[in-house]
C-alpha positions, -999 to +999 in steps of 0.1 A: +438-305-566+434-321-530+446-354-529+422-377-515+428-414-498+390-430-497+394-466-468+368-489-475+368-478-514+342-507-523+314-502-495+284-479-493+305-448-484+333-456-513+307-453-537+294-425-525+326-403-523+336-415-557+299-402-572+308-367-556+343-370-570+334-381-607+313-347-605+343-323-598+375-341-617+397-306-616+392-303-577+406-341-562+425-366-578+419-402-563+455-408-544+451-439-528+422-467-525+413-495-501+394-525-504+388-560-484+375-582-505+358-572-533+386-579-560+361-573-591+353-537-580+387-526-569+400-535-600+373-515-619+383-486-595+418-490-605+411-488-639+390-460-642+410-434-616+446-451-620+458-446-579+493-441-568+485-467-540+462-498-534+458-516-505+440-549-504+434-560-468+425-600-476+454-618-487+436-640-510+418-608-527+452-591-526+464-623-552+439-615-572+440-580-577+480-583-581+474-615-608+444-592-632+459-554-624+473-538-655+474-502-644+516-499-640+515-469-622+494-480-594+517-498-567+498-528-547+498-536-508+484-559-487+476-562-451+465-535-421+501-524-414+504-513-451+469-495-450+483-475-419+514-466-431+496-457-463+471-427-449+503-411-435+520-402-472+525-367-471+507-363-506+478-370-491+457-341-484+422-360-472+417-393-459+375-411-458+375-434-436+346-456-447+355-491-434+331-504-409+337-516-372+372-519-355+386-528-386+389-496-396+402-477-362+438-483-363+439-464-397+419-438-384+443-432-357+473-432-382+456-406-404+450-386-371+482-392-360+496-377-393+474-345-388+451-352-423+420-335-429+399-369-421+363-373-432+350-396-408+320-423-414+337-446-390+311-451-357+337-473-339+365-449-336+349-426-321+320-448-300+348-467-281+378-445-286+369-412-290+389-407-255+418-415-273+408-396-310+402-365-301+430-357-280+454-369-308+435-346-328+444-316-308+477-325-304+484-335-342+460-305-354+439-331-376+406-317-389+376-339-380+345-341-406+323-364-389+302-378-424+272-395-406+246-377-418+231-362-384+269-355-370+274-334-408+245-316-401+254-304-364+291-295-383+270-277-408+251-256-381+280-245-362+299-211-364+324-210-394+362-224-387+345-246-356+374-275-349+355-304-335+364-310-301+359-281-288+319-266-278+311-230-286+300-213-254+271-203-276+255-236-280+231-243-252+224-281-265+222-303-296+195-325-312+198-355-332+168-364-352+159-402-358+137-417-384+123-439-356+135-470-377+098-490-388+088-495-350+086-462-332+044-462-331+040-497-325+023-515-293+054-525-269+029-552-263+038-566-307+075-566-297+079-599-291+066-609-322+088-587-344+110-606-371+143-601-385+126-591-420+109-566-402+131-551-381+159-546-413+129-529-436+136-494-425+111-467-441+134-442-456+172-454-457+187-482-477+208-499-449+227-532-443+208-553-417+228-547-386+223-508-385+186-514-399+179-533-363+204-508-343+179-480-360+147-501-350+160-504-318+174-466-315+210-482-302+220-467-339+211-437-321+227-442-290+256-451-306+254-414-319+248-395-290+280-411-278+292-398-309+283-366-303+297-360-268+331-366-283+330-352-318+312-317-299+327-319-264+291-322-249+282-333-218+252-363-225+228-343-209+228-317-235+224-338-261+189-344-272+171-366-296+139-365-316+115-388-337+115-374-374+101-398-392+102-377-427+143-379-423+148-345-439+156-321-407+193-343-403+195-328-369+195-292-349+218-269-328+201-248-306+217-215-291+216-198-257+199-170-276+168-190-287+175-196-322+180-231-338+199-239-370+191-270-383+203-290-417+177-303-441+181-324-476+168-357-492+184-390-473+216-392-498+250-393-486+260-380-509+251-344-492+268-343-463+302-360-481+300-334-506+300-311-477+332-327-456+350-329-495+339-291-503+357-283-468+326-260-467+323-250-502+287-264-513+297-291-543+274-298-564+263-335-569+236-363-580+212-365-549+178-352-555+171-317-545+145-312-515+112-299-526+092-291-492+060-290-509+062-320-521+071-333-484+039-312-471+045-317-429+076-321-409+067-342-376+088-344-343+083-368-313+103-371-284+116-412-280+098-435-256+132-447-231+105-473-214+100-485-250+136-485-266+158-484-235+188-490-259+191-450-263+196-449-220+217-474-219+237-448-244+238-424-219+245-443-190+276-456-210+286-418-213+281-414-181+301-442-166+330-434-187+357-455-199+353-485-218+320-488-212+305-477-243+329-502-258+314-532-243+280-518-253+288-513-285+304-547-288+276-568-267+250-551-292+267-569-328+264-601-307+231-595-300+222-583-334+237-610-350+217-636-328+184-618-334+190-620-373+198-656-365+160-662-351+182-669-315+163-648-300+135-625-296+138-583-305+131-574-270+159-595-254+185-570-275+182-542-253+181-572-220+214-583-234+234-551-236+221-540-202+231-570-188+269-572-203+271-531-192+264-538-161+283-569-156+321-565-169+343-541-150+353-509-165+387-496-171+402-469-182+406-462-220+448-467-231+451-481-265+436-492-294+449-533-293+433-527-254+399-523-271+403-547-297+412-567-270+382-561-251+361-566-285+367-600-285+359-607-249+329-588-248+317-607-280+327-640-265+308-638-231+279-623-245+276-652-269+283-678-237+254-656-221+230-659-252+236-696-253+227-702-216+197-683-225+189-712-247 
């Protein structure tokens, strides 16, 4: 039985592993679980799959948990330092890294570090520190399973015993496919109209409201074409992205020989985690199985830059190296957050992040406390530059 360490045990991706894991109980045993703050649930989770090791990461949920636990053979932790140290327990076979944002990178690096099979879902490590990921990776001889559902689906399509990181000379370019998020046909000229509850009712994927704008603005996408020149080793200009609004082709690999393999199933996460747990064995799980017919068409458009210049300023962060797709990625949550906030309009998100890109001085990538660091700066100036806006 692989031993399995799921980070972020309570959110969106925790549940998700743990519905693909309740479906094969002889092939992993739950090892270790994380949680923030959601005391109620981990303590549920502790109950039903008994884990050597918990690790509550808010002190004040960590008091509860430790006050209403009565599993005796599950051992209690609190804090980031205990979470590291806890993905690098040699029992541990796989680690899913499912918290979200810069929270979750330092783990990531430990489990890295420690050479674990690591099924990735989180954007941040890889977005602004990927330069500092993947050659741990190689050096440690970790195995990278990115979980995002278009970066699975590239893994999926590549030759058998592929170690991310390294391009096939085969591969003549990639394609990411993006539902388009509930804007991609509308006038540029009903932008500055758009609301918050607009902009977070995406057509096919049940999101939290922060990616639901990054996918109306295609920065979610941007995000993962940065994504992809590390997880891949691609250069930016081979990485291509399409409209799809059915989200069923999860994206495409085309070959120097003409052919293209591409990954198709029902939006459930469930698909491509089953994959990344399977190690490339096809478990079976609880998502809905594809029925083409019933789909009918499968449409493809190529993105409008002029009309969501978010996805170049992706590429331009590539291309200018360093920590600049840190500061991009950090100046966009600002601006997010202040566009949810009614601060200001949809179309000043994109203005915002072009204007902190092009306006703080890039470094070199060294460590992860340097781009935490830098996180907090970033977010700081842009919200001093949002507030002279007025």
């Amino acid at each position: 039985m692989k031993q399995v360490a799921i980070l972020g045990a309570t959110g969106s991706i925790g549940d998700s592993t743990l519905a693909v894991i309740r479906c094969h109980p002889d092939k992993f045993n739950v090892h270790t679980l994380s949680a923030h703050r959601n005391s109620d649930k981990i303590l549920a989770l502790i109950e039903e799959f008994a884990p050597k090791h918990v690790i509550i990461t808010d002190e004040t949920a960590y008091r509860t948990v430790a006050q209403s636990c009565n599993q005796t053979h599950t051992s209690l932790y609190c804090g980031a330092n205990a979470l590291n140290a806890a993905v690098q327990d040699t029992a541990i076979d796989m680690v899913v890294a499912g918290i979200v944002g810069n929270a979750g990178m330092a783990s990531v690096m430990s489990a890295v570090e420690a050479g674990k099979i690591l099924l990735l879902a989180n954007k941040e490590s890889i977005v602004t520190a990927g330069a500092l990921v993947m050659p741990l990776a190689e050096k440690s001889g970790a195995q990278i399973i990115p979980l995002d559902s278009e970066h699975n689906a590239i893994y999926q399509c590549l030759p058998n015993q592929y170690r991310t990181g390294h391009r096939p000379q085969s591969v003549a370019h990639l394609t990411l496919t993006a539902s388009g998020g509930p804007f991609w046909n509308t006038p540029v000229s009903d932008f500055e109209s758009i609301t918050p509850a607009q902009a977070v009712a995406h057509p096919q994927w049940d999101m939290g409201a922060k990616i639901s704008v990054d996918s109306a603005t295609l920065m979610n996408k941007g995000l993962e074409v940065i994504e992809a020149h590390w997880l891949f080793n691609m250069p930016v200009e081979h990485i291509h992205v399409l409209i799809h609004p059915q989200s069923i082709v999860h994206s495409m690999v085309n070959y120097a020989d003409g052919s293209v393999l591409a990954q198709m199933g029902t939006p459930n996460m469930q698909i491509p985690i089953s994959h990344g747990l399977g190690l490339g064995q096809r478990l079976s799980n609880r998502a809905d199985l594809l029925e083409l017919s019933e789909i009918g068409a499968l449409q493809f458009f190529a993105p409008d830059v002029k009309k969501f210049p978010n996805l170049a300023l992706a590429r331009q962060a590539i291309k200018t190296g360093g920590t600049a797709p840190a500061i991009l990625n950090a100046a966009n949550e600002v601006a997010v957050a202040a566009f949810l906030e009614e601060k200001i309009h949809f179309t000043k998100i994109s203005d915002i992040n072009d204007r902190m890109l092009n306006s703080m001085q890039i470094e070199d990538v060294e460590s992860v406390p340097q781009l935490i660091e830098l996180d907090s700066i970033v977010h700081r100036r842009t919200r001093d530059f949002i507030r002279r806006l007025g």
